[in-house]
N, C-alpha and C positions, 0 to 999 in steps of 0.2 A: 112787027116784032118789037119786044120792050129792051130797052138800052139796059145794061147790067150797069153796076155801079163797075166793076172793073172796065167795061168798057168805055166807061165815062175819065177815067185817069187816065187812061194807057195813050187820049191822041197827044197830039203835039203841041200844045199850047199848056200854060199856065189853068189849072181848075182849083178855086176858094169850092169849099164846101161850108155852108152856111146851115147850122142846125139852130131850128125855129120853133119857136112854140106860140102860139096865138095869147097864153096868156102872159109871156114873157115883156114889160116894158123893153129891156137895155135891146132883147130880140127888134122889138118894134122901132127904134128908137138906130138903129142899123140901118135898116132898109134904107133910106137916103143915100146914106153913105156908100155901100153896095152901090146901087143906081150908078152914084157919080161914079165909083171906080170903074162902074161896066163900060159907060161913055168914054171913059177916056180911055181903058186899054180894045175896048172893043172885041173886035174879035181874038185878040193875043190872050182873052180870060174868058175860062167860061165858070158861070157861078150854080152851084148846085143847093139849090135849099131841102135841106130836109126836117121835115116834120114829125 
C-alpha cells in the first residue's frame, strides 16, 4: 500500500518536505545539509523529497 502525503504529516515526529528538482543548483547544493540534519535529529525528523 503507497503511503498518502497526509499520512506522511499526521505521525508524531517533526517532517521537512524538501521539493527537488534535478535541474535546480541551490536544490543540489541542500542535499548535504538535509544529510547532516537527518544524522543528528535521526529518527525525531523525517524528510520528504519531492520531485
Amino acid at each position: 500500500m503507497m503511503e498518502t502525503f497526509n499520512d506522511a504529516i499526521s505521525e508524531d515526529r517533526l517532517v521537512l518536505v524538501d521539493f527537488f528538482a534535478t535541474w535546480c543548483q541551490p536544490c543540489k547544493m541542500m542535499h548535504p545539509v538535509l544529510e547532516q540534519l537527518k544524522k543528528e535529529l535521526g529518527d525525531k525528523l523525517r524528510i520528504l523529497s519531492l520531485q
